[in-house]
C-alpha positions as CSV (number, residue, x, y, z in Angstrom):
1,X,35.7,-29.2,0.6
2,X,33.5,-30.4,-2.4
3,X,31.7,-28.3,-4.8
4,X,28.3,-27.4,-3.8
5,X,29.1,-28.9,-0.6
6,X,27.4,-25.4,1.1
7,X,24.2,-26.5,-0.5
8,X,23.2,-29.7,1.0
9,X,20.4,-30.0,3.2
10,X,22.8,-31.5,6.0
11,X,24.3,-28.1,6.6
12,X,21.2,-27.7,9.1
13,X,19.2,-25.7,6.2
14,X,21.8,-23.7,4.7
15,X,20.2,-24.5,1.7
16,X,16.8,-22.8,2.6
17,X,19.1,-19.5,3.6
18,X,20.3,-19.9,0.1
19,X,16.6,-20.3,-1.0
20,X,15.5,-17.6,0.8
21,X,18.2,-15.0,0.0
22,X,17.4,-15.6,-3.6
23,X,13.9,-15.0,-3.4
24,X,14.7,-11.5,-1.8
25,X,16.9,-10.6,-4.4
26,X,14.6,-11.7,-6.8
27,X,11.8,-9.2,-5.1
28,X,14.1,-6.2,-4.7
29,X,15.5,-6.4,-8.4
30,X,11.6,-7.2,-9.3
31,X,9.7,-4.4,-7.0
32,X,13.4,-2.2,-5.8
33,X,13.1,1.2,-4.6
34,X,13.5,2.7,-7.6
35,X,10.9,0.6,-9.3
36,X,8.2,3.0,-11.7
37,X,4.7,2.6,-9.6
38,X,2.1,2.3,-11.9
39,X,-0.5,5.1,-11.6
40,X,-4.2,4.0,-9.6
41,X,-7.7,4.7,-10.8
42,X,-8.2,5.9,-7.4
43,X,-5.9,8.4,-5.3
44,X,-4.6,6.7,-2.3
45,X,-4.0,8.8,0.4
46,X,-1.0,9.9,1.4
47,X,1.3,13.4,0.4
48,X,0.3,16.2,-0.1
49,X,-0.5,16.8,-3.6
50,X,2.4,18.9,-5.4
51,X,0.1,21.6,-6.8
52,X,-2.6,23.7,-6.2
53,X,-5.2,21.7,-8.7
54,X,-4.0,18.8,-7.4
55,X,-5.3,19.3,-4.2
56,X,-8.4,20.8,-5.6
57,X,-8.8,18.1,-7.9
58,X,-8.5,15.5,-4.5
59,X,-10.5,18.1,-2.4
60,X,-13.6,18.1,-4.8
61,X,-13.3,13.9,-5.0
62,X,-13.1,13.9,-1.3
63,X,-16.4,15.8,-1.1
64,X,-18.0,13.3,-3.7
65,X,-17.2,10.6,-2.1
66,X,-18.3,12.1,1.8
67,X,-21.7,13.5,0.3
68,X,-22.1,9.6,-2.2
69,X,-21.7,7.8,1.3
70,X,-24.5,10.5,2.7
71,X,-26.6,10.0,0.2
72,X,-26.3,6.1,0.8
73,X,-26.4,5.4,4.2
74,X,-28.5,8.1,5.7
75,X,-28.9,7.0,9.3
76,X,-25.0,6.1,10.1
77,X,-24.1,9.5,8.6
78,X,-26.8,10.9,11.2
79,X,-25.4,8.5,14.2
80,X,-21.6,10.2,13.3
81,X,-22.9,13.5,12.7
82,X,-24.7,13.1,16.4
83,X,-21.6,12.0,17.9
84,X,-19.6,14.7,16.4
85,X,-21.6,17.8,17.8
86,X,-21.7,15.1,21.7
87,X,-18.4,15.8,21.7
């Protein structure tokens, strides 16, 4: 067998399998479990927050953001709250 013989294209694409098994690697060394996340401007959701203000904090933004979309689009808040009391 001669070297690099595993890598040409004859193999029937054993060199893409190579390809593509680098470019995995690549992305879990690059983006791996135990990557850091880097914080958001906005809370995603998802958990529960760990404390007490936390949820608070999310709670009260929540309620901004339900009584903001009121504020804006007055009749679809009407057509959801009518289908709400429907059901």
């Amino acid at each position: 067998m001669t070297p690099g013989a595993g890598l040409r294209r004859t193999d029937g694409g054993t060199l893409l399998y190579w390809l593509a098994a680098v470019a995995v690697l690549f992305l879990y060394v690059r983006h791996g479990r135990d990557a850091p996340t880097k914080p958001s401007a906005t809370p995603s959701p998802g958990p529960a927050p760990t404390t007490y203000r936390a949820y608070r904090d999310r709670r009260d933004q929540q309620a901004r953001w339900e009584r903001r979309y009121r504020r804006e689009r007055p009749l679809e808040s009407r057509r959801q709250q009518r289908e709400r009391s429907s059901k």
